[in-house]
DSSP file (Angstrom, degrees, kcal/mol; ACC not computed):
  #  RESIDUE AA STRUCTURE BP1 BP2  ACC     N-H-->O    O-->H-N    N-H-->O    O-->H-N    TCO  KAPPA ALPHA  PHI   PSI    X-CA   Y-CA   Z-CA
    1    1 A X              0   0    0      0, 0.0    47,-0.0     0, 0.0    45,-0.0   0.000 360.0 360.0 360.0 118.6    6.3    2.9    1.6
    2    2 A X        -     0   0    0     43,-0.1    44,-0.7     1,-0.1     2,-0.5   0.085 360.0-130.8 -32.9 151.8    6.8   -0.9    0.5
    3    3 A X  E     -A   45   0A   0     42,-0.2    42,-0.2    43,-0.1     2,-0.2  -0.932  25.4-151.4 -96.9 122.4    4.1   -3.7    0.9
    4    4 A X  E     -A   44   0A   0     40,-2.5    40,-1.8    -2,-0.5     2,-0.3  -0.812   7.6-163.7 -88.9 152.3    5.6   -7.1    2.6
    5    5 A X  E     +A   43   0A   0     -2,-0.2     2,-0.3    38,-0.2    38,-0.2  -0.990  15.5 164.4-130.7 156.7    4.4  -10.2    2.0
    6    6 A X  E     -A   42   0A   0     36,-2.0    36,-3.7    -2,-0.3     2,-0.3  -0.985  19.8-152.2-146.5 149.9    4.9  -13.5    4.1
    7    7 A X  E     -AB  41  69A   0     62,-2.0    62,-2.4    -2,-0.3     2,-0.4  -0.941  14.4-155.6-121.3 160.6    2.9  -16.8    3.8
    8    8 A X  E     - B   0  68A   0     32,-1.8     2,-0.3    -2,-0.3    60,-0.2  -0.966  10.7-178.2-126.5 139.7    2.4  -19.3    6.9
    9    9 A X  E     - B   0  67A   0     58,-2.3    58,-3.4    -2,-0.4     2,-0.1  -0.888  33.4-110.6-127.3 165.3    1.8  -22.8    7.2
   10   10 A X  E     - B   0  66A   0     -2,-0.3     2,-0.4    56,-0.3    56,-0.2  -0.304  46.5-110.0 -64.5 145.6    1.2  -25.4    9.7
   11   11 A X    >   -     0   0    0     54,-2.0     3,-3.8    -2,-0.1    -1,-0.0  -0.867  41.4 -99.2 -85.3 131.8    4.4  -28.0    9.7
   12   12 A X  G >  S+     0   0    0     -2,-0.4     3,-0.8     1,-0.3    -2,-0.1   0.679 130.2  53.3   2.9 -93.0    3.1  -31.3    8.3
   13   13 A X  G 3  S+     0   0    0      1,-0.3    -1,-0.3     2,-0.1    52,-0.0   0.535 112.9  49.2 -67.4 -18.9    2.7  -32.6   12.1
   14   14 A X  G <  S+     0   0    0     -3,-3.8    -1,-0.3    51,-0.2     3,-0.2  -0.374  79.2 115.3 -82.6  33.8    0.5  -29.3   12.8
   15   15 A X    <>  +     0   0    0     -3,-0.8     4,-1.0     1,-0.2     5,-0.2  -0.088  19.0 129.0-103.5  31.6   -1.7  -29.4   10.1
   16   16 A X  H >> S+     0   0    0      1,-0.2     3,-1.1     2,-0.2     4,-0.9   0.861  72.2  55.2 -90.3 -42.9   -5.3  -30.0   11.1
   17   17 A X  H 3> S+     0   0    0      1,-0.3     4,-8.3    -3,-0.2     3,-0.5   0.914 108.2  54.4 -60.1 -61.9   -7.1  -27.4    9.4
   18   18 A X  H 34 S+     0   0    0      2,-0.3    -1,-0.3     1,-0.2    -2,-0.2   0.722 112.9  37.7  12.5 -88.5   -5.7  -28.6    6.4
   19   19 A X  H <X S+     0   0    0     -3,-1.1     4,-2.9    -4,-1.0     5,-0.4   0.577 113.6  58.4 -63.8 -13.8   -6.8  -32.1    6.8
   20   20 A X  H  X S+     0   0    0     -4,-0.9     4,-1.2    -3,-0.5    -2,-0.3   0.925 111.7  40.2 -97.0 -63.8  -10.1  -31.1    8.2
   21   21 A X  H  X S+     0   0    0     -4,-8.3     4,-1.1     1,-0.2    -1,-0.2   0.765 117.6  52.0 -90.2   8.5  -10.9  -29.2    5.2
   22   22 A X  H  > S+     0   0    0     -5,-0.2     4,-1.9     2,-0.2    11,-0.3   0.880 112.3  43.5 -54.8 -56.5   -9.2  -32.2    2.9
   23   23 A X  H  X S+     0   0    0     -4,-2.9     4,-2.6     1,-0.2     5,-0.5   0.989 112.4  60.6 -71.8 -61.8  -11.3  -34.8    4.5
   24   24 A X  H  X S+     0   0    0     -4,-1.2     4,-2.1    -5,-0.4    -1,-0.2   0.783 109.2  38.5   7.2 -78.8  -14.3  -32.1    4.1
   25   25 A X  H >X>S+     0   0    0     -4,-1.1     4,-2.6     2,-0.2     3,-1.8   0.966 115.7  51.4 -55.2 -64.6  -14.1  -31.9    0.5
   26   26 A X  H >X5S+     0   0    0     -4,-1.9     4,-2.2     1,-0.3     3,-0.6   0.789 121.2  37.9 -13.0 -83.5  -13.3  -35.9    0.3
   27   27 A X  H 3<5S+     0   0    0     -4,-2.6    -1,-0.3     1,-0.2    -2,-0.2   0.710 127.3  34.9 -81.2 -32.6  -16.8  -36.4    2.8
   28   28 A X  H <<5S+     0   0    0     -4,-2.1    -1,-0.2    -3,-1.8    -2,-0.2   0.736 130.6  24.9-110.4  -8.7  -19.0  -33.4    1.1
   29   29 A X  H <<5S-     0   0    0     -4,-2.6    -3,-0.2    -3,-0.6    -2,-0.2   0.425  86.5-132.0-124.9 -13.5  -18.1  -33.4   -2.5
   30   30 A X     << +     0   0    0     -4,-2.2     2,-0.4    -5,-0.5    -4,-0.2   0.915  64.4 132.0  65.7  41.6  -16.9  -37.0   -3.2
   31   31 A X        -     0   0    0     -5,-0.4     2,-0.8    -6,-0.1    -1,-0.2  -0.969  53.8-142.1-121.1 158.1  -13.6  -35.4   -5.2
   32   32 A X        -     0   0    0     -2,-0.4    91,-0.2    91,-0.1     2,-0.2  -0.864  16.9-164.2-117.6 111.0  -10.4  -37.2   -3.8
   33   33 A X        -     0   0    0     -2,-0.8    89,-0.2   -11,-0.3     3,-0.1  -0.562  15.9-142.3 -85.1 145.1   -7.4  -34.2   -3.5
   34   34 A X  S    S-     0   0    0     87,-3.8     2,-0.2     1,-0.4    88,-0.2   0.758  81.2 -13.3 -76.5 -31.9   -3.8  -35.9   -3.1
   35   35 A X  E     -D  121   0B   0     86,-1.5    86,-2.3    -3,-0.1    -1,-0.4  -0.971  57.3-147.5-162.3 167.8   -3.3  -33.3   -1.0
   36   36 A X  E     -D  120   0B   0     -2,-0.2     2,-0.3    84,-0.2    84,-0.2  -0.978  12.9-173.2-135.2 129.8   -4.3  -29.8    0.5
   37   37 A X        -     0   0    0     82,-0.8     2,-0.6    -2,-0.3    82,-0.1  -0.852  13.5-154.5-110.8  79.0   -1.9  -26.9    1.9
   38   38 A X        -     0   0    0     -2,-0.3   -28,-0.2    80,-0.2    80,-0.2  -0.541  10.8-167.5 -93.6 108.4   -3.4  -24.4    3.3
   39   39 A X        -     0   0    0     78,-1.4     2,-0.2    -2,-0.6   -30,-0.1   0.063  19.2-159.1 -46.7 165.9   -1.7  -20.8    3.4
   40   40 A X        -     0   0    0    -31,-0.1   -32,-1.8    76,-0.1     2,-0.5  -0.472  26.5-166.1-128.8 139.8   -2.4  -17.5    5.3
   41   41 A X  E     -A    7   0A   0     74,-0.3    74,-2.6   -34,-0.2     2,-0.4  -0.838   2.8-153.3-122.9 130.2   -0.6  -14.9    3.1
   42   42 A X  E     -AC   6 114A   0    -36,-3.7   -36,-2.0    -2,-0.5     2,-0.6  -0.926  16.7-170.8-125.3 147.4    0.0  -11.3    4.5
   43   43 A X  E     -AC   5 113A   0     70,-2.7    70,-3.0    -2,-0.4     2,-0.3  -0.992  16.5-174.0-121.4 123.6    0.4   -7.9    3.0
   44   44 A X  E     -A    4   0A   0    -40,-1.8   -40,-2.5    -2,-0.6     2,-0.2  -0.867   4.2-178.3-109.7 144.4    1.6   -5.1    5.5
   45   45 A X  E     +A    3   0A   0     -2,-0.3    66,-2.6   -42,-0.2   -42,-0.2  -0.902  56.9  41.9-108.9 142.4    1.8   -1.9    4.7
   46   46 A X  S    S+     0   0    0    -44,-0.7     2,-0.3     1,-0.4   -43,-0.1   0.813  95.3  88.5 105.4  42.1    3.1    1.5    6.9
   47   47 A X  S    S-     0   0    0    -45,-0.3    -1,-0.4    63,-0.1     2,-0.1  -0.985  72.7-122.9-158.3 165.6    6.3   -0.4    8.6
   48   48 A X     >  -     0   0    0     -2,-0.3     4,-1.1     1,-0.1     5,-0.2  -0.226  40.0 -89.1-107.7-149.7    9.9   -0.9    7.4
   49   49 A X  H  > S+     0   0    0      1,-0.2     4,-2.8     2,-0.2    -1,-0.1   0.987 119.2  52.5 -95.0 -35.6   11.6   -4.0    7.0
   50   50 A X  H  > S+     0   0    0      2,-0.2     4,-2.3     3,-0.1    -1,-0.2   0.921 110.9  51.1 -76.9 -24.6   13.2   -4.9   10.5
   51   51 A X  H  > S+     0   0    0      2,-0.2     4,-1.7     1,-0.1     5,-0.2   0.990 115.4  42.2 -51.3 -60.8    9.6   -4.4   12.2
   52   52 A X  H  X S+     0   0    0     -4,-1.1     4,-3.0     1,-0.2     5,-0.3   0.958 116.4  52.4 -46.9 -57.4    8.1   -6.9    9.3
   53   53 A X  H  < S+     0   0    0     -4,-2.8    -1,-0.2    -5,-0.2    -2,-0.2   0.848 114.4  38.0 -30.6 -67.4   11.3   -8.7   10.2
   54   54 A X  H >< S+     0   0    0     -4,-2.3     3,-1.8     1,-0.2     4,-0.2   0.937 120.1  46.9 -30.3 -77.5   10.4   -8.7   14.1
   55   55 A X  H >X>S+     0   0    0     -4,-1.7     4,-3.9     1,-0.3     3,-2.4   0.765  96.9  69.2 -81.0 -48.3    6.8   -9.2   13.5
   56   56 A X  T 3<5S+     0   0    0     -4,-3.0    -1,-0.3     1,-0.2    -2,-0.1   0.574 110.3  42.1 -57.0   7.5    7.1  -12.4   10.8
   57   57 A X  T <45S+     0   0    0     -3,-1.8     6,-0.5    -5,-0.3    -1,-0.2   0.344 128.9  23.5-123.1   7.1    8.4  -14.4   13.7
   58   58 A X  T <45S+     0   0    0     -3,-2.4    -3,-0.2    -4,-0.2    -2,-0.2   0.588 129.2  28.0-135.2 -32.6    6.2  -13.3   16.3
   59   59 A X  T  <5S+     0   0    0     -4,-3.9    -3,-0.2    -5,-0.1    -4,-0.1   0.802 124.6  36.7 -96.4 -57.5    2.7  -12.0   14.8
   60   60 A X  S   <S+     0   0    0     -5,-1.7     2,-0.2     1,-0.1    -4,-0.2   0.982 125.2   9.4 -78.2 -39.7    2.3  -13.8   11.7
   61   61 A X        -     0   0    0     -6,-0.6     2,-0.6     5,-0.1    -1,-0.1  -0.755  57.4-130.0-133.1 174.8    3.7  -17.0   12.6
   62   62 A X     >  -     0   0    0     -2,-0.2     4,-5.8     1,-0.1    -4,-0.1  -0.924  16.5-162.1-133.4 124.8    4.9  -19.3   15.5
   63   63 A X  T  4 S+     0   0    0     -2,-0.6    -1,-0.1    -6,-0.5    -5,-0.1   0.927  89.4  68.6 -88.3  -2.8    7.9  -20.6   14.6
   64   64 A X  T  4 S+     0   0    0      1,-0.1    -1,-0.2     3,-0.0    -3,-0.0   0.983 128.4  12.1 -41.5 -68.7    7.9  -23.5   17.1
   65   65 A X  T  4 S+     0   0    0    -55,-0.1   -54,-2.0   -52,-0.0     2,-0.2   0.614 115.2  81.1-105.7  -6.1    4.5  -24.8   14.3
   66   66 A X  E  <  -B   10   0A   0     -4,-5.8     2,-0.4   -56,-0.2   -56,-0.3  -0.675  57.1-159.9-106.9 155.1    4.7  -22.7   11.4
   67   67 A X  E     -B    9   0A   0    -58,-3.4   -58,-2.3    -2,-0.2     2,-0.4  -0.983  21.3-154.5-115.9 160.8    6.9  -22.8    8.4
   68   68 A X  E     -B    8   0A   0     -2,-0.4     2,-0.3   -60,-0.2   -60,-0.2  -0.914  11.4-170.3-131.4 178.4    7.0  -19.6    6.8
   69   69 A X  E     -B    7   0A   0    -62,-2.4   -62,-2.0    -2,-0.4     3,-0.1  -0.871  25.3-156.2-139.5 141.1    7.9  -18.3    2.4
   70   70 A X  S    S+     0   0    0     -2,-0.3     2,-0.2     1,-0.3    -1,-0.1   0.798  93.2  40.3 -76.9 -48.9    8.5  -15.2    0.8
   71   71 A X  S    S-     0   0    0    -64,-0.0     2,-0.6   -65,-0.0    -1,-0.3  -0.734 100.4-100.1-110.7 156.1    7.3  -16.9   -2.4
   72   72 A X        -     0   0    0     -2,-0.2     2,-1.0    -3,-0.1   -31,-0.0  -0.725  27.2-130.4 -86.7 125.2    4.4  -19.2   -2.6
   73   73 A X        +     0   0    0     -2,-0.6     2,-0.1     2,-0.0    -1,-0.1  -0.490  40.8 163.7 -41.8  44.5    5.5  -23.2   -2.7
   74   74 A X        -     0   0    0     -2,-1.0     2,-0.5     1,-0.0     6,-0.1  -0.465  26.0-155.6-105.9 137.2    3.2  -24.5   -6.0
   75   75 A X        -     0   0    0     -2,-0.1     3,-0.4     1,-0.0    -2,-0.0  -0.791  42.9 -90.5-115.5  90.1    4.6  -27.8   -7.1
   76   76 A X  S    S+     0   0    0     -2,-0.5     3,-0.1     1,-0.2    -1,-0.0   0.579 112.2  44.3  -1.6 147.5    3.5  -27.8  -10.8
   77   77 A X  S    S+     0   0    0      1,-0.4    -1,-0.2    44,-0.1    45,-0.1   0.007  87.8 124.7  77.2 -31.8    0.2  -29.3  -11.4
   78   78 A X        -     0   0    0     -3,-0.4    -1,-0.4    43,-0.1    43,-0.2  -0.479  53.1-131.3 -69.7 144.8   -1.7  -27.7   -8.6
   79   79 A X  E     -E  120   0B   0     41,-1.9    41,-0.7    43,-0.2     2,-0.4  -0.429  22.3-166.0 -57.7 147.9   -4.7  -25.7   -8.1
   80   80 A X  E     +E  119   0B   0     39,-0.2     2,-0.3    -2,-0.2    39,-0.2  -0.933  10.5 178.4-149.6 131.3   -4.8  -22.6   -6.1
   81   81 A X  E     -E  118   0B   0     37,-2.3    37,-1.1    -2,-0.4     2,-0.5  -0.833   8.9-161.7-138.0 106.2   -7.3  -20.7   -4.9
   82   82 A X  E     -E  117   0B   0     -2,-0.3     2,-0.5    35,-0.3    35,-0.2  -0.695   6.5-176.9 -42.4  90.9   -7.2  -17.3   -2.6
   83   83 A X  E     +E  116   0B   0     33,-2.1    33,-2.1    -2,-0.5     2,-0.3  -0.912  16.0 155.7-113.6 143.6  -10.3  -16.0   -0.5
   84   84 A X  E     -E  115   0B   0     -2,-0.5     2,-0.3    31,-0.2    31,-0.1  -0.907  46.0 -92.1-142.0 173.4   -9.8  -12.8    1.2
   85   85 A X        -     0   0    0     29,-0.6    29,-0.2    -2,-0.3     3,-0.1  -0.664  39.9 -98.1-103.3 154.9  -12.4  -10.5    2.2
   86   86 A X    >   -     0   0    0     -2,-0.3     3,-3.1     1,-0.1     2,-0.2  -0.406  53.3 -92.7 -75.8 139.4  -14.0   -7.3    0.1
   87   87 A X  T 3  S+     0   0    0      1,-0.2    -1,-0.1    -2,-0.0     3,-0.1  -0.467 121.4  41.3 -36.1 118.3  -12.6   -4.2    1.1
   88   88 A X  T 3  S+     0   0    0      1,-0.7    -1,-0.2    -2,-0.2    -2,-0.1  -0.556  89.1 109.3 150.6 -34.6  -15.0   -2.9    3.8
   89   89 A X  S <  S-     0   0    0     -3,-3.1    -1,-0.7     1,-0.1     2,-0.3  -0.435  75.8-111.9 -65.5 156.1  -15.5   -6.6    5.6
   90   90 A X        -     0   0    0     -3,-0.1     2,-0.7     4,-0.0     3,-0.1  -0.608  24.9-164.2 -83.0 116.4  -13.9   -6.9    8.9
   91   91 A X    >>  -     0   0    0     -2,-0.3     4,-1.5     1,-0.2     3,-1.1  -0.851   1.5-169.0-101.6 107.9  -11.1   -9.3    9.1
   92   92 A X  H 3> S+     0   0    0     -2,-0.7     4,-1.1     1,-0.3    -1,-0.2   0.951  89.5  54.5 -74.6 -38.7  -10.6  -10.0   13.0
   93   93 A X  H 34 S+     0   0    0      1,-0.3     4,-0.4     2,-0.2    -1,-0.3   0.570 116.6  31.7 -93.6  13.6   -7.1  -11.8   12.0
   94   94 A X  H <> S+     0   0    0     -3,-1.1     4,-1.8     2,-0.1    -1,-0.3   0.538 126.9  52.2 -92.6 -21.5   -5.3   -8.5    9.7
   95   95 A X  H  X S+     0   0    0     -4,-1.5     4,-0.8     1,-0.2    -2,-0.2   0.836 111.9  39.0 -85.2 -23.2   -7.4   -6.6   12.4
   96   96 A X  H  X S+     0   0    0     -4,-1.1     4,-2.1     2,-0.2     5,-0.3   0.692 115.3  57.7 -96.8 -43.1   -5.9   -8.6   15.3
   97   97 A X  H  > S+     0   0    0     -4,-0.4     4,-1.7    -5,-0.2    -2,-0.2   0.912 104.7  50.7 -38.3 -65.7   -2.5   -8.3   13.3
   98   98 A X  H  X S+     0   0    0     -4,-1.8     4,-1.8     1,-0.3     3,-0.4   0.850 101.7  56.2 -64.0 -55.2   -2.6   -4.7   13.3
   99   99 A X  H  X S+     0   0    0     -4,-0.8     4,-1.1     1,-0.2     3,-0.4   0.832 109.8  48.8 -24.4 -67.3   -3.2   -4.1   16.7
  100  100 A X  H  X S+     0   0    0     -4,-2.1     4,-2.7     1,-0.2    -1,-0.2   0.717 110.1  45.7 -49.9 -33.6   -0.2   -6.0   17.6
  101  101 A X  H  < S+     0   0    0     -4,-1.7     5,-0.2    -3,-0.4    -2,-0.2   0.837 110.4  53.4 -69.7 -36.2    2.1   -4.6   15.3
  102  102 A X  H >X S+     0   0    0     -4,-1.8     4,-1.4    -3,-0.4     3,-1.0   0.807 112.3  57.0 -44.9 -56.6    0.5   -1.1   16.6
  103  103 A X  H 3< S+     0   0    0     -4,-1.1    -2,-0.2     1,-0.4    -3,-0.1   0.907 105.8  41.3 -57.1 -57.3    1.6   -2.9   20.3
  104  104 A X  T 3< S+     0   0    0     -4,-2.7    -1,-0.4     1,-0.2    -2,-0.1   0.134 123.6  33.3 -96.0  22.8    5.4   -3.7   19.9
  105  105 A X  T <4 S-     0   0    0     -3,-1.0    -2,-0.2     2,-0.1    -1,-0.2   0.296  89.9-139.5-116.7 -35.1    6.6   -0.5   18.2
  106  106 A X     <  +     0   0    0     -4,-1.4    -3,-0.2    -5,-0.2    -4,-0.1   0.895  63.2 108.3  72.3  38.6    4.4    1.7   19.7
  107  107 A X  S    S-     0   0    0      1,-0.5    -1,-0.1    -6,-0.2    -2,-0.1  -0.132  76.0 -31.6-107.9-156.9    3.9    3.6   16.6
  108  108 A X  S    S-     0   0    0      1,-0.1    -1,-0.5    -2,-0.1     2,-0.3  -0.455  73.2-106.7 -62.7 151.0    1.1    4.3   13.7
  109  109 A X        -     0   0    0      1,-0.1    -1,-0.1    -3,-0.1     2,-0.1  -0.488  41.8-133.1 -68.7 138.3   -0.9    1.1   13.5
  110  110 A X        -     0   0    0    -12,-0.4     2,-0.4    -2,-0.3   -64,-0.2  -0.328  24.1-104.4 -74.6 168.8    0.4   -0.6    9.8
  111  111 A X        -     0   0    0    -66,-2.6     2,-0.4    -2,-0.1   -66,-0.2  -0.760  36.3-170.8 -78.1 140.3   -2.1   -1.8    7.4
  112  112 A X        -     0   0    0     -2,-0.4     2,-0.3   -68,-0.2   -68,-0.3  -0.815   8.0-177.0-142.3 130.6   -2.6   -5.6    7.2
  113  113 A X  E     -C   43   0A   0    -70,-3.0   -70,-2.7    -2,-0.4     2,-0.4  -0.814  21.2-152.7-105.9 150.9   -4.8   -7.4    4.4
  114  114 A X  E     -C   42   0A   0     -2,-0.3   -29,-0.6   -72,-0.2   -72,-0.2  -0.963  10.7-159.1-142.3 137.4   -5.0  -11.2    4.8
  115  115 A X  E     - E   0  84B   0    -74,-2.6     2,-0.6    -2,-0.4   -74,-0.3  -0.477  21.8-139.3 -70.7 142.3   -5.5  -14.4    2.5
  116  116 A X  E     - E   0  83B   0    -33,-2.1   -33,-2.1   -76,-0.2     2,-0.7  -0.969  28.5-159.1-120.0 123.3   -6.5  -17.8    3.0
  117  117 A X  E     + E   0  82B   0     -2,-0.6   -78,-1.4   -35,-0.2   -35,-0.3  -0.616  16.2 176.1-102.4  51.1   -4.0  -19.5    0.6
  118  118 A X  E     - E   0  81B   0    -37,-1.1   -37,-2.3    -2,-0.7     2,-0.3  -0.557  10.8-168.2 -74.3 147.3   -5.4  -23.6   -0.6
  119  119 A X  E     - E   0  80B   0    -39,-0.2   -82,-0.8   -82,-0.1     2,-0.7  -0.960  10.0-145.1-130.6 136.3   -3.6  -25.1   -2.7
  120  120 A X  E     -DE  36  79B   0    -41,-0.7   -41,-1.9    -2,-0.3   -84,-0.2  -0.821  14.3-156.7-102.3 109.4   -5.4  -28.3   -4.2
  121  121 A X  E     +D   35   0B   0    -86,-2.3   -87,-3.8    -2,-0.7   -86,-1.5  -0.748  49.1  34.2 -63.0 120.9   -3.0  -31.3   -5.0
  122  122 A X  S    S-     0   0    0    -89,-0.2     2,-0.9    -2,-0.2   -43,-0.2  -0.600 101.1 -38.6 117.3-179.4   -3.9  -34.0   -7.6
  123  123 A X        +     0   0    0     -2,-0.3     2,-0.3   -91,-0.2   -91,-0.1  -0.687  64.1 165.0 -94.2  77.9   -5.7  -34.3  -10.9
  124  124 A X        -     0   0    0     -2,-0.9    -2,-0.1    -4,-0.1     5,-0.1  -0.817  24.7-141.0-105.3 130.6   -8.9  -32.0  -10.7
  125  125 A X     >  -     0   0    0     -2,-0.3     4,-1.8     1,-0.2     5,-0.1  -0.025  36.6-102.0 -81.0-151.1  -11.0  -31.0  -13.9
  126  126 A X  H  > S+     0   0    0      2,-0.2     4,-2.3     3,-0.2    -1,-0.2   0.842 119.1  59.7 -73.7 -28.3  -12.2  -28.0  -14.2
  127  127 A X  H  > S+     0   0    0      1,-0.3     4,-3.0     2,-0.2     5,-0.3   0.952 116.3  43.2 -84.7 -47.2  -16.2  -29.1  -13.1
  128  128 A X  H  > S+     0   0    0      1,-0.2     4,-1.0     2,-0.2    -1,-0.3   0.722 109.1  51.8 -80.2 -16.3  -14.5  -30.2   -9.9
  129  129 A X  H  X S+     0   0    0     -4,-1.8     4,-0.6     2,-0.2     3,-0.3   0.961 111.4  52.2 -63.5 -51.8  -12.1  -27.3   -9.2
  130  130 A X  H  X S+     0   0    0     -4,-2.3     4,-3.9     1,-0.2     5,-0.3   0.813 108.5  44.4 -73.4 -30.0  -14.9  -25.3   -9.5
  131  131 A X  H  X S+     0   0    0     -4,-3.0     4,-1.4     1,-0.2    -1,-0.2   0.768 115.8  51.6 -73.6 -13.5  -17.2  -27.1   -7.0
  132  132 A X  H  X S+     0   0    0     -4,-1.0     4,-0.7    -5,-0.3    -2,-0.2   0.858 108.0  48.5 -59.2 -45.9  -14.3  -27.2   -4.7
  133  133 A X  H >X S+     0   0    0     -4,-0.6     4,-3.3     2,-0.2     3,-1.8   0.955 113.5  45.6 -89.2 -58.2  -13.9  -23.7   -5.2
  134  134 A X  H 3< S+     0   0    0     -4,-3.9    -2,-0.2     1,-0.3    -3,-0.2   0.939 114.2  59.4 -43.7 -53.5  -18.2  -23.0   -4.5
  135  135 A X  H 3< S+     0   0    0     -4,-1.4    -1,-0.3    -5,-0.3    -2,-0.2   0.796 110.8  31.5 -48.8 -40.9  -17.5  -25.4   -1.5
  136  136 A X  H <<        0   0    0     -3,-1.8    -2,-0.2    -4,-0.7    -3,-0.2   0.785 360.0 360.0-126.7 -18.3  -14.8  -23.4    0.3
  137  137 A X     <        0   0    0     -4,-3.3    -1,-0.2   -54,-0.0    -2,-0.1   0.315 360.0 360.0 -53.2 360.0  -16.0  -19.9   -0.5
């Protein structure tokens, strides 16, 4: 069975987490990002493509505040960095996912693994990516 993937963001005007962990860095680390984008990327597995269909407008995102990608948006020059949790930790939102997805078909529960997606805008070396990186993991 295929894996889907979809990523979500906040629209610009819906963005707080975003800024909140911009200003963060900015306030705890002294490094000044041009910007921050903040992801959450999902992989289902154990569904076909119009349930994922269904579900990327109703589970994973709101499309009212979210925008959502097939492919990830990187505007050359950026950092990116991905924390997800080790196979065996409990993710309440793939766990919360699943449930739902379980909910509107009324079938096997899917799989769902989930990402937290930054991507760090602006000129950062390497010493600062990495304390950025120590910072948000």
């Amino acid at each position: 069975m295929a894996v889907f993937r979809i990523y979500v963001e906040k629209k610009p005007a819906f963005a707080v987490e975003a800024d909140s962990t911009r200003s963060d860095i900015r306030a705890s680390l002294g490094i000044h990002l041009a910007g921050l984008r903040l992801f959450n990327r999902y992989d289902v597995e154990g569904i076909d493509e119009e349930t994922f269909a269904m579900a990327s407008k109703t589970i994973f995102s709101e499309p009212a505040v979210d925008v959502t990608f097939s492919e990830l948006p990187v505007a050359e020059g950026c950092r990116v960095l991905a924390v997800e949790y080790l196979p065996g930790q409990f993710d309440q939102r793939a766990d919360s996912c699943e449930q739902c997805i379980q909910i509107m078909t009324q079938g096997e529960r899917p799989t769902v693994r989930n990402a937290r997606i930054y991507v760090l805008e602006g000129e950062l070396t390497d010493a600062e990516f990495e304390a950025v990186k120590g910072h948000l993991i």
